[in-house]
CHARMM internal coordinates of N, CA and C (Angstrom, degrees):
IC EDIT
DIST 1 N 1 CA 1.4480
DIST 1 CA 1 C 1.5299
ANGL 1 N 1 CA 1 C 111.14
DIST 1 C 2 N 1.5983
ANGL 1 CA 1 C 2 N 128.21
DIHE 1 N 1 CA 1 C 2 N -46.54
DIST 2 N 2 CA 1.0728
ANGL 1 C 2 N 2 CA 127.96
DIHE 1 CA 1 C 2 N 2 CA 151.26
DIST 2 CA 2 C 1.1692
ANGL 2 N 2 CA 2 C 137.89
DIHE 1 C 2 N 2 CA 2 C -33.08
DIST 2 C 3 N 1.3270
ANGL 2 CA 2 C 3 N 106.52
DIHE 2 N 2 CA 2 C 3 N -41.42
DIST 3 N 3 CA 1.4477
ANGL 2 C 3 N 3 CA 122.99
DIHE 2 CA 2 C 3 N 3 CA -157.32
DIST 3 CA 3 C 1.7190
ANGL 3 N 3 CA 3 C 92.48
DIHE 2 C 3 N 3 CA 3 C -76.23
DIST 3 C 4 N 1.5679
ANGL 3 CA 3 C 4 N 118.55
DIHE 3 N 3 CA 3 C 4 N -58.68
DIST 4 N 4 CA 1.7056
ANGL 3 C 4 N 4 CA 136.53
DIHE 3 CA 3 C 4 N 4 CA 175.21
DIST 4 CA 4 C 1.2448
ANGL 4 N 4 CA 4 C 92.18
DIHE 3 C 4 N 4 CA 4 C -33.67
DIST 4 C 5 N 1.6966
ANGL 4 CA 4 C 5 N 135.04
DIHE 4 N 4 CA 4 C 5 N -75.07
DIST 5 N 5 CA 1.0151
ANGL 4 C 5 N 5 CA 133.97
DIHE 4 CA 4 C 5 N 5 CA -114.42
DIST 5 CA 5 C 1.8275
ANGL 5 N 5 CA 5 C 101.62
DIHE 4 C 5 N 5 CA 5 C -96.45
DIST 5 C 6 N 1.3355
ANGL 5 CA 5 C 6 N 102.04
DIHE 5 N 5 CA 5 C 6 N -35.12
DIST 6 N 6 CA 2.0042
ANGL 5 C 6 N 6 CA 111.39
DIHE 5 CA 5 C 6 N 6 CA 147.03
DIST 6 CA 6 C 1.2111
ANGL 6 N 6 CA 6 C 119.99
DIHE 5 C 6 N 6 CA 6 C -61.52
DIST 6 C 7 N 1.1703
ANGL 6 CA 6 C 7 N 135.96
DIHE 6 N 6 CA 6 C 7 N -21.14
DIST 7 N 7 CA 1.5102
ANGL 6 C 7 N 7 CA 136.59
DIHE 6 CA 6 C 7 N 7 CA 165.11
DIST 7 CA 7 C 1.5213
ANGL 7 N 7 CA 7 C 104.20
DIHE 6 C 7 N 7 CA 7 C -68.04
DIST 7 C 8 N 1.5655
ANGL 7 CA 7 C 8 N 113.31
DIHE 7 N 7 CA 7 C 8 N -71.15
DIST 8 N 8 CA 1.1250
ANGL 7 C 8 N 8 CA 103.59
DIHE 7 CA 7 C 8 N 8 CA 178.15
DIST 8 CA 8 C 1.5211
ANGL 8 N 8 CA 8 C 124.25
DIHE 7 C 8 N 8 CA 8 C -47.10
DIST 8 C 9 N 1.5926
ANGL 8 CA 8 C 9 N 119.20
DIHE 8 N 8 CA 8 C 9 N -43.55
DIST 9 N 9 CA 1.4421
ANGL 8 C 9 N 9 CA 104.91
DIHE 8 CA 8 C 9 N 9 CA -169.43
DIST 9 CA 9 C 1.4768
ANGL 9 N 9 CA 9 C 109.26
DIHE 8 C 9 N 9 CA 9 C -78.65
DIST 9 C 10 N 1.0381
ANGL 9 CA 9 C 10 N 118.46
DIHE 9 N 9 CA 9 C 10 N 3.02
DIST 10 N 10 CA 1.6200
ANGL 9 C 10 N 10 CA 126.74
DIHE 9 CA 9 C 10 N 10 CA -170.20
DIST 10 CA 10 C 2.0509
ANGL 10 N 10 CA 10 C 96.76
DIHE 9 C 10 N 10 CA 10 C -93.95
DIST 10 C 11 N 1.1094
ANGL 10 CA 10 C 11 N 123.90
DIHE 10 N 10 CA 10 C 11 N -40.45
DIST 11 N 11 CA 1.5416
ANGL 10 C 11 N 11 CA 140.52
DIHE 10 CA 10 C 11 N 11 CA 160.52
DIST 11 CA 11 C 1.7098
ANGL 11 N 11 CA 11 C 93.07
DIHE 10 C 11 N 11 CA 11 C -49.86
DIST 11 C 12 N 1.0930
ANGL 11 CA 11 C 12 N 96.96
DIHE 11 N 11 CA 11 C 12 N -83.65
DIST 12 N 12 CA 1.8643
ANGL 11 C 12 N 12 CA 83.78
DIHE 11 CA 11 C 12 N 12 CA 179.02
DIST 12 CA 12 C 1.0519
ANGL 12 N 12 CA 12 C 129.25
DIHE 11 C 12 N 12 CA 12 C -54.51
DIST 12 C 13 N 0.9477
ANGL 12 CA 12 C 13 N 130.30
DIHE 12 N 12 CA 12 C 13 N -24.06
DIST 13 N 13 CA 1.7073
ANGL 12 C 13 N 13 CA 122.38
DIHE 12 CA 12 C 13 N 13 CA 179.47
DIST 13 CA 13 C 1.8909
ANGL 13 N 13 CA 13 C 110.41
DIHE 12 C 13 N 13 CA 13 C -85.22
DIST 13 C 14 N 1.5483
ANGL 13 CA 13 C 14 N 95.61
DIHE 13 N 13 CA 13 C 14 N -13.67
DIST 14 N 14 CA 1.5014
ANGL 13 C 14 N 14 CA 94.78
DIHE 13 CA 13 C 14 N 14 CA 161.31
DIST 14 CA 14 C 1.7345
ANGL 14 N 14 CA 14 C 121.88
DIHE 13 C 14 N 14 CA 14 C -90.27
DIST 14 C 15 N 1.2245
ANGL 14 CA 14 C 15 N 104.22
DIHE 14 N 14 CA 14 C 15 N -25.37
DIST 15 N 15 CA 1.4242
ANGL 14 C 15 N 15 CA 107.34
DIHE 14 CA 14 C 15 N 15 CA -164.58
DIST 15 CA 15 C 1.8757
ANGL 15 N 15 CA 15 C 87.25
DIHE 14 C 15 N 15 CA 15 C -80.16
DIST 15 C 16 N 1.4836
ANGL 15 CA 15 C 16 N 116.78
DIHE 15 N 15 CA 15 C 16 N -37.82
DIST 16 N 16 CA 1.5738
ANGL 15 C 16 N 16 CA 99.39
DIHE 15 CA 15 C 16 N 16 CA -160.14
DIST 16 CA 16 C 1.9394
ANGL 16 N 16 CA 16 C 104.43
DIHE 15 C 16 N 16 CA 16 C -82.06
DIST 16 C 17 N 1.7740
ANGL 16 CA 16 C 17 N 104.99
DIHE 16 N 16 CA 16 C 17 N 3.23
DIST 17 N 17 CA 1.2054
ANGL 16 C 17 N 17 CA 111.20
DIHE 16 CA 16 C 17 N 17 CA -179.59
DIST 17 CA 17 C 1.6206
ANGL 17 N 17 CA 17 C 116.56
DIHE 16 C 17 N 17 CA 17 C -79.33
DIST 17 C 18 N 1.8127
ANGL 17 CA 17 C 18 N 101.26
DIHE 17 N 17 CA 17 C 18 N -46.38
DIST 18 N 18 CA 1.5152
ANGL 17 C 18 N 18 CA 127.17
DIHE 17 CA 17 C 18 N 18 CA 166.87
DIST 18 CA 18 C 1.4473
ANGL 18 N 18 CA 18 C 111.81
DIHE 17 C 18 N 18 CA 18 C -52.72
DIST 18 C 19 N 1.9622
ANGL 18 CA 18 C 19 N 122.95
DIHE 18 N 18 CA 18 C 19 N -34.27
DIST 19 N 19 CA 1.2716
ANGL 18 C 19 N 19 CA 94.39
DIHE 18 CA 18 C 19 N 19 CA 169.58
DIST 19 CA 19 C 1.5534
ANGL 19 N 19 CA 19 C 128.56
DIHE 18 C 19 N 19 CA 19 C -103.41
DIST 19 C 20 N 1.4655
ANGL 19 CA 19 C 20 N 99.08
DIHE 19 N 19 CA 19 C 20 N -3.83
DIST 20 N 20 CA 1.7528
ANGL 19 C 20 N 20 CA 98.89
DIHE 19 CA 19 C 20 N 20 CA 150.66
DIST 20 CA 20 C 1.1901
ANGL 20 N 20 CA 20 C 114.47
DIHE 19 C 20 N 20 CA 20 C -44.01
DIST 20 C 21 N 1.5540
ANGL 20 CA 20 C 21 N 103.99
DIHE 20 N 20 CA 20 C 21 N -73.60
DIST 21 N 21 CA 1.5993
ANGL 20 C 21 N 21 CA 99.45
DIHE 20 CA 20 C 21 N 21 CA 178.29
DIST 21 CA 21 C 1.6290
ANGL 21 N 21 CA 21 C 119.41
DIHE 20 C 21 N 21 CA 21 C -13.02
DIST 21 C 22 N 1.6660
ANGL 21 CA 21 C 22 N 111.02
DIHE 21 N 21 CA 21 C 22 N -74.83
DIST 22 N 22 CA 1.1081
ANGL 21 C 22 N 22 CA 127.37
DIHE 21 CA 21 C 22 N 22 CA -174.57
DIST 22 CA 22 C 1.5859
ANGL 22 N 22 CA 22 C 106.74
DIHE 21 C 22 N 22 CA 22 C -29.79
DIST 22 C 23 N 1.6507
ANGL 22 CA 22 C 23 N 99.01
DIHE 22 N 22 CA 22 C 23 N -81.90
DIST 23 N 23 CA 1.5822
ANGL 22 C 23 N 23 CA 112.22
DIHE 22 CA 22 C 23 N 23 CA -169.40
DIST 23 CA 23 C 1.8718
ANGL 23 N 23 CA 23 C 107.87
DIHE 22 C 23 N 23 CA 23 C -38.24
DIST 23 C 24 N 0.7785
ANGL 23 CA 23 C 24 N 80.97
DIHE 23 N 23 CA 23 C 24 N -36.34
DIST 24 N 24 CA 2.0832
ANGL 23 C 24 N 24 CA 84.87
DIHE 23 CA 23 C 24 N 24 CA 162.14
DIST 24 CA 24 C 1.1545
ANGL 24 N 24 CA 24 C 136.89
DIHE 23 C 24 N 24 CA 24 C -61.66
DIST 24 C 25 N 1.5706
ANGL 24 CA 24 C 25 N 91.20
DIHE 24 N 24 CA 24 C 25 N -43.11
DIST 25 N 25 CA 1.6270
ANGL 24 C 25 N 25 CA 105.97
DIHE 24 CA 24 C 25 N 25 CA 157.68
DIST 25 CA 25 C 1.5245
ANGL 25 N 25 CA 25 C 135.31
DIHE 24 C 25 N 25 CA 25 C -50.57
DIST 25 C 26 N 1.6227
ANGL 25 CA 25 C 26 N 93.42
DIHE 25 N 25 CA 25 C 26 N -60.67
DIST 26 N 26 CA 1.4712
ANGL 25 C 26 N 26 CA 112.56
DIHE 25 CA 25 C 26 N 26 CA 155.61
DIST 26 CA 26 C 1.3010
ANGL 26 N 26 CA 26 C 136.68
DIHE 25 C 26 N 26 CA 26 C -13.50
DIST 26 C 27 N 1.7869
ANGL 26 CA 26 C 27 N 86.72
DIHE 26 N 26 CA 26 C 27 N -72.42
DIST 27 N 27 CA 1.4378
ANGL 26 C 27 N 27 CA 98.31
DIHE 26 CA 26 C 27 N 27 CA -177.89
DIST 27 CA 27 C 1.4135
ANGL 27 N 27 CA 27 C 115.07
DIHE 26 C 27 N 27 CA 27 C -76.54
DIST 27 C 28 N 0.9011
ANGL 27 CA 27 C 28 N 109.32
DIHE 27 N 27 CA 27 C 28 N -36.55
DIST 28 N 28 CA 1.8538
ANGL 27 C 28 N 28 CA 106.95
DIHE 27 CA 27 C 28 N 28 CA 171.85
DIST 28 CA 28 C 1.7409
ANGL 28 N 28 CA 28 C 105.52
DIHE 27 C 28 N 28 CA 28 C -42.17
DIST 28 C 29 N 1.2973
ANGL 28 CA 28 C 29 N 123.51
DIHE 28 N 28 CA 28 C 29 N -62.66
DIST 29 N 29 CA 1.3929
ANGL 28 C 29 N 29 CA 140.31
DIHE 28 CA 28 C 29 N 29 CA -179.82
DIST 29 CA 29 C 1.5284
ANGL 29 N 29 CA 29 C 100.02
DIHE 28 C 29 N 29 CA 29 C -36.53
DIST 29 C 30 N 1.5616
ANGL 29 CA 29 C 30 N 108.28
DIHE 29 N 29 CA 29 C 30 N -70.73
DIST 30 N 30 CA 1.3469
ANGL 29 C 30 N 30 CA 114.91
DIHE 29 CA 29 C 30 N 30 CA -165.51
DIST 30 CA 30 C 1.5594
ANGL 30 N 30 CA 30 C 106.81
DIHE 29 C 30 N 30 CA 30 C -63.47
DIST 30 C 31 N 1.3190
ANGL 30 CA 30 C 31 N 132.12
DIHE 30 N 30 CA 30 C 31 N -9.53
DIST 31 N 31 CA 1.7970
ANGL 30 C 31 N 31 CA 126.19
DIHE 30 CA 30 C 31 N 31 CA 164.34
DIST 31 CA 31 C 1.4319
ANGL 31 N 31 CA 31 C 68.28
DIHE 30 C 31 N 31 CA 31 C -81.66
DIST 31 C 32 N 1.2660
ANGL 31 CA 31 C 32 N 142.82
DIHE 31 N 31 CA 31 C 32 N -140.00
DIST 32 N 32 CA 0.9709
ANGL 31 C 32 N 32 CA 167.35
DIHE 31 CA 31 C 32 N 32 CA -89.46
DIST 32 CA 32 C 1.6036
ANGL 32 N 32 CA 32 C 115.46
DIHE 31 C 32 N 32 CA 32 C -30.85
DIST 32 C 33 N 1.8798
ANGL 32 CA 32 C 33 N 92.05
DIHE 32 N 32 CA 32 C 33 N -21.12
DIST 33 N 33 CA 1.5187
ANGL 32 C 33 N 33 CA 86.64
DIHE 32 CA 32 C 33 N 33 CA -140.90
DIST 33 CA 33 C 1.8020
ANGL 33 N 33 CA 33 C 74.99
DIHE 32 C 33 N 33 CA 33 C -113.72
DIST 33 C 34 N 1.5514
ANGL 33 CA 33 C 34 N 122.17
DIHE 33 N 33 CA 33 C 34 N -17.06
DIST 34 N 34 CA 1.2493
ANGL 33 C 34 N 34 CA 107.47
DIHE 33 CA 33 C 34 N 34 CA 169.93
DIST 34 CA 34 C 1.6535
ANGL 34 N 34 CA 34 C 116.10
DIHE 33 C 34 N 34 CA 34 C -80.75
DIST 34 C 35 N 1.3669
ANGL 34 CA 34 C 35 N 124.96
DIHE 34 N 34 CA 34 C 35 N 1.77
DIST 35 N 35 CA 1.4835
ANGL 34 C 35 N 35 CA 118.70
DIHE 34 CA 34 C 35 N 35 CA 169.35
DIST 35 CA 35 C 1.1489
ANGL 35 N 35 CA 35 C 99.25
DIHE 34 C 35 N 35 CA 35 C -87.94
DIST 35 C 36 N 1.2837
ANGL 35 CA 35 C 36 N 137.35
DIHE 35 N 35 CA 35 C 36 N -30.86
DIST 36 N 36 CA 1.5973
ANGL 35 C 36 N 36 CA 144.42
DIHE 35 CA 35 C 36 N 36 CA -156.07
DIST 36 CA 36 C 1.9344
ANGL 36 N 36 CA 36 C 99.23
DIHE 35 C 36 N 36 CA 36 C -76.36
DIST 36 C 37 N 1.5503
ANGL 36 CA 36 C 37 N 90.46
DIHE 36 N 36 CA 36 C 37 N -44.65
DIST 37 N 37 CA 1.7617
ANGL 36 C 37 N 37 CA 99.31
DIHE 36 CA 36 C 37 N 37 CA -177.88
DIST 37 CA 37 C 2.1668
ANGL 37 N 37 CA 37 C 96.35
DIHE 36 C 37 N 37 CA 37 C -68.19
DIST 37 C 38 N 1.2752
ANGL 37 CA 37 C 38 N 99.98
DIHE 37 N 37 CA 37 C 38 N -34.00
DIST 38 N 38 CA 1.5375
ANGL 37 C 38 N 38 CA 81.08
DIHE 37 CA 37 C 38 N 38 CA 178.35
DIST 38 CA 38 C 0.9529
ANGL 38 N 38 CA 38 C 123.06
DIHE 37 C 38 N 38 CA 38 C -78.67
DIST 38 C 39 N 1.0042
ANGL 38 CA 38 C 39 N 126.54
DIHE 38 N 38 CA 38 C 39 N -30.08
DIST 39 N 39 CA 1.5824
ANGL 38 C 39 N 39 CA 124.72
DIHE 38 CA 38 C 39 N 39 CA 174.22
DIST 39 CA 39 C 1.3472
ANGL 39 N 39 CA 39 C 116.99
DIHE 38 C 39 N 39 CA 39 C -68.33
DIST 39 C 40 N 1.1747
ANGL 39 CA 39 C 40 N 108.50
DIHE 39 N 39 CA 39 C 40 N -41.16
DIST 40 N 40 CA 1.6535
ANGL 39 C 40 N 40 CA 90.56
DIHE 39 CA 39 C 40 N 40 CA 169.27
DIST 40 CA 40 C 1.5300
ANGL 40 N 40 CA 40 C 121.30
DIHE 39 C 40 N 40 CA 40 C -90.39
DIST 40 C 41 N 1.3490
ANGL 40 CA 40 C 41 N 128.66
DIHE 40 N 40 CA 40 C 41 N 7.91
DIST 41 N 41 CA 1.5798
ANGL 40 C 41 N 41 CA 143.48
DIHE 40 CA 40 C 41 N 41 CA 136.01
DIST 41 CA 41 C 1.8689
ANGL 41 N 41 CA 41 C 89.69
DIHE 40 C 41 N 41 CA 41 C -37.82
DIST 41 C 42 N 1.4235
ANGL 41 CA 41 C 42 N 110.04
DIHE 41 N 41 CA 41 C 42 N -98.79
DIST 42 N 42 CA 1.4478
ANGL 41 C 42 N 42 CA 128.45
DIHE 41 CA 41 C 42 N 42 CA 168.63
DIST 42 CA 42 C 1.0620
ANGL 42 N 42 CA 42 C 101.99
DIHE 41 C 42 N 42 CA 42 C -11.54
DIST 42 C 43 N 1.7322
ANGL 42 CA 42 C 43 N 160.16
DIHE 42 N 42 CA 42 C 43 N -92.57
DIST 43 N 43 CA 1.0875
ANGL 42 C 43 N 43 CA 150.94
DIHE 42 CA 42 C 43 N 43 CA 179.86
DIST 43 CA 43 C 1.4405
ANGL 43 N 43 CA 43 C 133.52
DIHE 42 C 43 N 43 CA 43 C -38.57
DIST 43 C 44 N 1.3109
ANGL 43 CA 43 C 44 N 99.56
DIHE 43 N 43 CA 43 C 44 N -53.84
DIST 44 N 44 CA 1.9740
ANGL 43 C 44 N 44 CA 111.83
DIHE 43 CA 43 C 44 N 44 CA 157.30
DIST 44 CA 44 C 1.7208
ANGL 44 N 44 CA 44 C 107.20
DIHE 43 C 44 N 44 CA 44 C -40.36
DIST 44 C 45 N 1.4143
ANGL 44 CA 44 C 45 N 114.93
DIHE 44 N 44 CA 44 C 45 N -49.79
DIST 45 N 45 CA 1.5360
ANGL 44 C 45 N 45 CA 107.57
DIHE 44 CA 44 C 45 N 45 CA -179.11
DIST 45 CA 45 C 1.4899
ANGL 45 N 45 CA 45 C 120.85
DIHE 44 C 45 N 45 CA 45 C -73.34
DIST 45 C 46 N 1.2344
ANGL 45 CA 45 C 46 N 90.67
DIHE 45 N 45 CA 45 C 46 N -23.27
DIST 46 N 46 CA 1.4361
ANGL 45 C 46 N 46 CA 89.82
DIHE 45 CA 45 C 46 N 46 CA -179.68
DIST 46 CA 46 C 1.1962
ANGL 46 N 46 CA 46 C 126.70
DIHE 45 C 46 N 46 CA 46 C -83.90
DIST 46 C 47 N 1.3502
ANGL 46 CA 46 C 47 N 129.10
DIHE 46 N 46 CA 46 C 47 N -31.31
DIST 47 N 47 CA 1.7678
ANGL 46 C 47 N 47 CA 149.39
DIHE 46 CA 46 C 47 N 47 CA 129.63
DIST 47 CA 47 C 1.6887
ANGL 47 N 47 CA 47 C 106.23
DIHE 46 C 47 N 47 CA 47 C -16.49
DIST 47 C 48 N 1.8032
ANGL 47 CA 47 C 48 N 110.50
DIHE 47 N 47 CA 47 C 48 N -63.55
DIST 48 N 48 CA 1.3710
ANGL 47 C 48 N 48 CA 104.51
DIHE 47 CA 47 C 48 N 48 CA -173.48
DIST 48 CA 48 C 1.6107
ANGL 48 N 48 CA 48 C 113.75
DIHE 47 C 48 N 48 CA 48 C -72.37
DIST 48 C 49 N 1.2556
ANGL 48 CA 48 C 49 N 108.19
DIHE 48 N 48 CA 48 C 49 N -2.04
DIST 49 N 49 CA 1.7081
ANGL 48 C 49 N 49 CA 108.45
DIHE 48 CA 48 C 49 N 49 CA -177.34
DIST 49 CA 49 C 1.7029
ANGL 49 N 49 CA 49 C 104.59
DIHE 48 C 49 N 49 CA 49 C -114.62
DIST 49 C 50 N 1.3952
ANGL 49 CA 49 C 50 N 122.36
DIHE 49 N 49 CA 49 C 50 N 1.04
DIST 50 N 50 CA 1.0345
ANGL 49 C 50 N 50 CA 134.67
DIHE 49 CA 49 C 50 N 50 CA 124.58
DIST 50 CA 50 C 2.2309
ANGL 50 N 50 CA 50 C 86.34
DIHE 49 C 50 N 50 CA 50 C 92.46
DIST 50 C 51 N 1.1182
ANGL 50 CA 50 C 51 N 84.97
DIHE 50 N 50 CA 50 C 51 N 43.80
DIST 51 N 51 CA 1.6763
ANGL 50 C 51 N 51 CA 116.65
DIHE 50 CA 50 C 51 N 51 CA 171.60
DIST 51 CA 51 C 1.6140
ANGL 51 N 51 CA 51 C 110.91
DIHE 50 C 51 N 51 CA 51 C -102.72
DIST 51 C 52 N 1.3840
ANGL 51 CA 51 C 52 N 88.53
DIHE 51 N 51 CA 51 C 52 N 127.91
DIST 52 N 52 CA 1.5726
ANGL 51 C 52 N 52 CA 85.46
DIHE 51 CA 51 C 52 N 52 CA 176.24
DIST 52 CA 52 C 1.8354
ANGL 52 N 52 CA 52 C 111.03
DIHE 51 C 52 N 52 CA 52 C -71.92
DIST 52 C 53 N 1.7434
ANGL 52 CA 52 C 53 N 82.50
DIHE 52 N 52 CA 52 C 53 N 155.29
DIST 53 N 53 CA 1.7207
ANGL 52 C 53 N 53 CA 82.73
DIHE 52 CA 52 C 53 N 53 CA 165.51
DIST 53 CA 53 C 1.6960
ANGL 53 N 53 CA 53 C 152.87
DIHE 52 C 53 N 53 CA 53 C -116.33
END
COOR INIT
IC SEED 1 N 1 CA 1 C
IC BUILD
């Protein structure tokens, strides 16, 4: 019964480790992907103001 019940909490303490990981992941992505949206904000204006890029 011991033995199950350390298995299981040993499964969780990996799975809630794997989705830290994740949410880390995430957020790295989501900067990534809001400089990516600025820059091409930044390029779109610069096209409409008829600036090279």
């Amino acid at each position: 019964m011991v033995t199950n019940k350390s298995s299981k909490e040993g499964a969780l303490l990996i799975a809630r480790k794997e989705l830290a990981f994740q949410d880390e992941e995430k957020e790295k992505r989501a900067v990534e992907l809001i400089i990516a949206n600025l820059e091409l904000a930044y390029q779109d204006e610069e096209k409409k103001n008829g600036l090279p890029n």
